[in-house]
MARDRENLO-682808 format. One record per residue (C-alpha): y, x, z; residue in one letter. Coordinates in steps of 0.25 Angstrom, whole numbers, plus 5000, padded with zeros to 4 digits. Layout:
<atoms>
[atom [Y, X, Z], "a"]
...
</atoms>
This chain:
<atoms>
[atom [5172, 5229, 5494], "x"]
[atom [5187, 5224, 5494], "x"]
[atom [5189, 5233, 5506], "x"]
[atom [5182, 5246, 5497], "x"]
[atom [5189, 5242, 5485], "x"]
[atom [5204, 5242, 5493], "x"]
[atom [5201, 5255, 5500], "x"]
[atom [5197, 5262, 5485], "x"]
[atom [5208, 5255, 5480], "x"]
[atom [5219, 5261, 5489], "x"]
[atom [5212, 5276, 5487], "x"]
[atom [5212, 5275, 5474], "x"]
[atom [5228, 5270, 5475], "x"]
[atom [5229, 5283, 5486], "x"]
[atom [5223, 5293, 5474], "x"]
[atom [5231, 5288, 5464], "x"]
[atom [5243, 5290, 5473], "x"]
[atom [5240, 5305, 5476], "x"]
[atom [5237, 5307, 5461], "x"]
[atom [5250, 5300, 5455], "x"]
[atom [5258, 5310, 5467], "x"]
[atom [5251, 5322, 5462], "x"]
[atom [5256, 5319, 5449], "x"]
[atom [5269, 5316, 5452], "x"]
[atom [5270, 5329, 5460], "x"]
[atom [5265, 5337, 5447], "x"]
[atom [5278, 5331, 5439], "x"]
[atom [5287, 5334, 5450], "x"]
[atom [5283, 5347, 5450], "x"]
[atom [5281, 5347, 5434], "x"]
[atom [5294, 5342, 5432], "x"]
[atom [5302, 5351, 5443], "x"]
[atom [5295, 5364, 5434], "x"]
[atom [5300, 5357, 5421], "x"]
[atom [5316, 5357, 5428], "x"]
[atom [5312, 5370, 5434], "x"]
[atom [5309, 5375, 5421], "x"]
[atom [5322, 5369, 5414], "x"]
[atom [5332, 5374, 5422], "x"]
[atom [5325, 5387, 5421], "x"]
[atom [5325, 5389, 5407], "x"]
[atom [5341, 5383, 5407], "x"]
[atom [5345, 5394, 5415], "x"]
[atom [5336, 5404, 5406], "x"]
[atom [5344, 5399, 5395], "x"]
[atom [5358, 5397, 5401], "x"]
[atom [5358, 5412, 5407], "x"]
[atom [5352, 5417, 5393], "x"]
[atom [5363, 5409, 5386], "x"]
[atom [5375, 5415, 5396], "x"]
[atom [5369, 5429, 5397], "x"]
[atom [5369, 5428, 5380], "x"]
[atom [5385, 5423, 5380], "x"]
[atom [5388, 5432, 5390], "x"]
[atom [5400, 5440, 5388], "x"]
[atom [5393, 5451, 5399], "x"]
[atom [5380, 5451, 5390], "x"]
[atom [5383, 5463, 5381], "x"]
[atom [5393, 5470, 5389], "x"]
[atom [5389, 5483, 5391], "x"]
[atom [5386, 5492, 5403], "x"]
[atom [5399, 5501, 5407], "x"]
[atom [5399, 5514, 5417], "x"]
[atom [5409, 5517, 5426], "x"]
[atom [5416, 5528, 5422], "x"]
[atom [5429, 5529, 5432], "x"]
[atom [5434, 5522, 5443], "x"]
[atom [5446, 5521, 5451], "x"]
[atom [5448, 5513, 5463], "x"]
[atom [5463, 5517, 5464], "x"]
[atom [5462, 5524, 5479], "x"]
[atom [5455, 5514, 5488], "x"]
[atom [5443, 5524, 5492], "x"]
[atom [5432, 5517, 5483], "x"]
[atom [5430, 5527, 5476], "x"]
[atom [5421, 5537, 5481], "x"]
[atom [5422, 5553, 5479], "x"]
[atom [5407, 5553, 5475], "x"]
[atom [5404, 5560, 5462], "x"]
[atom [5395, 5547, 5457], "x"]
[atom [5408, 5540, 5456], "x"]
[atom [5413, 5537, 5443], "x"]
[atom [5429, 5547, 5439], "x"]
[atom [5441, 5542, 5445], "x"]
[atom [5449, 5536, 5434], "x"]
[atom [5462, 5545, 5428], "x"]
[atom [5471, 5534, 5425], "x"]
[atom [5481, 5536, 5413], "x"]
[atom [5494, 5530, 5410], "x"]
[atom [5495, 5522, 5396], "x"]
[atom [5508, 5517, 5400], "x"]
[atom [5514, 5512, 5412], "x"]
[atom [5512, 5521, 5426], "x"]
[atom [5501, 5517, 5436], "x"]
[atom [5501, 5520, 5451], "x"]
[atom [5490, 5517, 5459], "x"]
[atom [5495, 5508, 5470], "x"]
[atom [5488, 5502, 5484], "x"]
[atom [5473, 5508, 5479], "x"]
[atom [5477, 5498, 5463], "x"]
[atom [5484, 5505, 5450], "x"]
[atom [5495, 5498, 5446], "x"]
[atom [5504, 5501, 5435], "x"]
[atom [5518, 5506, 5438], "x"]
[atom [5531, 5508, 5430], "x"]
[atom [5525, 5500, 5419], "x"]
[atom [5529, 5498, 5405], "x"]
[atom [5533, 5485, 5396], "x"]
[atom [5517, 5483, 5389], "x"]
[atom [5505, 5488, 5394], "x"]
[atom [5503, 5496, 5405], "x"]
[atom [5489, 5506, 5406], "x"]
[atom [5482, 5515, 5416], "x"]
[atom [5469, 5521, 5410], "x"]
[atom [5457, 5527, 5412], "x"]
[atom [5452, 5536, 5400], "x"]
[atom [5434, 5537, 5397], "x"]
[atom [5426, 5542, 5387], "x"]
[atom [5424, 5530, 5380], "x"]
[atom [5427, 5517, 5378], "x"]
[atom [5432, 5512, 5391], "x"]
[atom [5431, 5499, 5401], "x"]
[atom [5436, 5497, 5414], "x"]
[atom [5433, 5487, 5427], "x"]
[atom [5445, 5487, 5437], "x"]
[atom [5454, 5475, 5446], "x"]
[atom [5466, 5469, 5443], "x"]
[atom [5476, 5464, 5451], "x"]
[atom [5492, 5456, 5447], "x"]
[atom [5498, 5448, 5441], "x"]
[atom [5502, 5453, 5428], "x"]
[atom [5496, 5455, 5414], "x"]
[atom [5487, 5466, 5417], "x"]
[atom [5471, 5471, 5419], "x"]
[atom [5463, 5482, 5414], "x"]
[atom [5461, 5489, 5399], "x"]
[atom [5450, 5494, 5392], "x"]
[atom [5447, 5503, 5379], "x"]
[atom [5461, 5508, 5379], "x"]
[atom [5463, 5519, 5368], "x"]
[atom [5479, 5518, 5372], "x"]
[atom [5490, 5510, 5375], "x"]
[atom [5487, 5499, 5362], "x"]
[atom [5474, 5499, 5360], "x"]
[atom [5465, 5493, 5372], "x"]
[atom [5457, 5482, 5378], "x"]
[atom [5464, 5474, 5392], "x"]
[atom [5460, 5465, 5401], "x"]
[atom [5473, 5458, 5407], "x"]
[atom [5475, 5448, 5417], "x"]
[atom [5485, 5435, 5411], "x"]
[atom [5485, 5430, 5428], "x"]
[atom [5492, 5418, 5425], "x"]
[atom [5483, 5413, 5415], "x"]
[atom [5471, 5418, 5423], "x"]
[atom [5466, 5426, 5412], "x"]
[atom [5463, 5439, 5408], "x"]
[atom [5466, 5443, 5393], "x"]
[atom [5457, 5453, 5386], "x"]
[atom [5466, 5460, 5377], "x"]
[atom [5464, 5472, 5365], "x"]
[atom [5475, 5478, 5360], "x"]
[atom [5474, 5486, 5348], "x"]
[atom [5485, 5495, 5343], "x"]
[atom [5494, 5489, 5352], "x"]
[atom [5491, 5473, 5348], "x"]
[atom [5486, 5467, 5361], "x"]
[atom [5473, 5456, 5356], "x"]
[atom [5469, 5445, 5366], "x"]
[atom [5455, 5447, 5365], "x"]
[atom [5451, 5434, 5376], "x"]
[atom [5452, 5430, 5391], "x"]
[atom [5445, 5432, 5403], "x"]
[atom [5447, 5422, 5417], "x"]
[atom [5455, 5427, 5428], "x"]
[atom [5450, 5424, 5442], "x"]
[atom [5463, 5421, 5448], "x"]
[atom [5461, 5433, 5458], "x"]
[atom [5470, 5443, 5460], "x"]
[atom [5463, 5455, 5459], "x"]
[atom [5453, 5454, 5447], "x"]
[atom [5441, 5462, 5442], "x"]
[atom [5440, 5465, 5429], "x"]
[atom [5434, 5474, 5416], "x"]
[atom [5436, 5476, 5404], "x"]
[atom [5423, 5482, 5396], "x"]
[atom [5425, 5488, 5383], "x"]
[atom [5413, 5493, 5373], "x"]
[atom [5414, 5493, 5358], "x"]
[atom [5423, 5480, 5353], "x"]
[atom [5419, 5472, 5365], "x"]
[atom [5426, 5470, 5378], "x"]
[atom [5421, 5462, 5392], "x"]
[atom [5431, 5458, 5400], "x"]
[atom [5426, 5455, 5413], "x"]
[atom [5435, 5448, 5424], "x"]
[atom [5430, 5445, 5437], "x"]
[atom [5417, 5440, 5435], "x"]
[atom [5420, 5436, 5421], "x"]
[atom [5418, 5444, 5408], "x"]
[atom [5421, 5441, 5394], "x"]
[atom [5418, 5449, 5382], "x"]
[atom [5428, 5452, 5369], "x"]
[atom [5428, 5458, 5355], "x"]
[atom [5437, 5469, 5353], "x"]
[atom [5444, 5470, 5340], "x"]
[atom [5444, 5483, 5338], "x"]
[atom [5433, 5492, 5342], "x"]
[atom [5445, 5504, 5349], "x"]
[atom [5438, 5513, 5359], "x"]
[atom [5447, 5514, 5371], "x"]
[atom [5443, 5527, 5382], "x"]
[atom [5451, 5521, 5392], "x"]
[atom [5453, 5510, 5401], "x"]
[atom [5461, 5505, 5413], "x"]
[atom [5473, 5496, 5418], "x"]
[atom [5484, 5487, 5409], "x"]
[atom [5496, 5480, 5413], "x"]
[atom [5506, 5473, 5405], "x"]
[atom [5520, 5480, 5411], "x"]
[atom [5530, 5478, 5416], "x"]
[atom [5523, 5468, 5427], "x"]
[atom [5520, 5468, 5441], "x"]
[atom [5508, 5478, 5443], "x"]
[atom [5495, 5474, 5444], "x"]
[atom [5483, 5480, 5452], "x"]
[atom [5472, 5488, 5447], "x"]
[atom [5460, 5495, 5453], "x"]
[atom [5446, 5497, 5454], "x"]
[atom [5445, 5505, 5439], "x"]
[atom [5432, 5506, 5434], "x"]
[atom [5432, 5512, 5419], "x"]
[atom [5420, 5511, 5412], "x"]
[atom [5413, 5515, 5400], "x"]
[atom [5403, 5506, 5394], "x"]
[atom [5389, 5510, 5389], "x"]
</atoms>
């Protein structure tokens, strides 16, 4: 009897072992679902809270309008690609130079090439040099437009309206410290996005001016900068 008694003893000791172990494998795996679950509804509501502050959430779509690669054979003569852009001097004189448009014989403020669409215009485009210059946007003349201008030694870029000839720093955007940059300035209504490199910000405008042009700005007299692949846009 002491023997039967041992033997049931130590079974029943064996079946509590495989329950207890069942159930601890049930709340391992409850609780790795629960984690699981967490992190997934943290990242649901991080994205949602990043996509809802976005400065890209509200931008709106843009078509290519005209391109210009300044002669380095990118540029197809296909009739599904967009016009060639017919630059105009605002002031300064502009030469294209080593497949880039650089500005030449330039004068003491600000010195444009444009491109002139039906409505209000954007443009995308590289940069590359060392002075105060970058691209321009909603330009109506010479004193009234939107810049995006490259400040290198403070690694910025500064988004500037000038109304009427009275330049307004409208905010910053980060410079990545390369020397040939990305950028694009998009223009709709009394919004602006400025996009640099992989970074894009969005500013009010203070006045609601519609500019048909867009193009290239450099503060004169400075060494030139380079600039190339134009794309002007319109947005939708």
């Amino acid at each position: 009897m002491a023997e039967l008694s041992a033997h049931r003893a130590s079974g029943d000791e064996a079946v509590m072992v495989k329950v207890r172990g069942a159930a601890g494998g049930l709340n391992s795996l409850g609780k790795s679902l629960a984690i699981l679950l967490i992190v997934l509804l943290s990242w649901m509501a991080y994205s949602l809270a990043s996509w809802f502050v976005s400065p890209t959430r509200d931008r709106p779509g843009a078509s290519i309008v005209a391109v210009d690669f300044f002669g380095d054979g990118r540029l197809a003569a296909d009739s599904l690609q967009p016009e060639g852009v017919v630059w105009v001097n605002l002031s300064g004189d502009w030469t294209v130079k080593n497949s880039t448009l650089e500005a030449t014989n330039q004068v003491s403020g600000m010195n444009f090439a444009v491109g002139s669409l039906e409505r209000q215009a954007s443009i995308r485009a590289t940069v590359e040099g060392d002075s105060y210059c970058g691209v321009v946007a909603n330009v109506v003349d010479e004193k009234n437009y939107v810049a995006l201008l490259r400040a290198k030694p403070f690694l910025l870029w500064n988004v500037v309206q000038v109304l009427d000839g009275e330049p307004k720093t409208l905010g910053t955007v980060e410079d990545p410290a390369t020397p040939k940059v990305s950028v694009e300035l998009r223009v709709h209504g009394a919004n602006a996005w400025a996009s640099v490199g992989r970074v894009t910000k969005v500013f009010s405008l203070q006045a609601n001016n519609v500019g048909t042009a867009a193009g290239f700005g450099q503060a004169g007299v400075s060494p030139p900068c380079r600039f190339d692949d134009a794309v002007l846009l319109q947005t939708k």
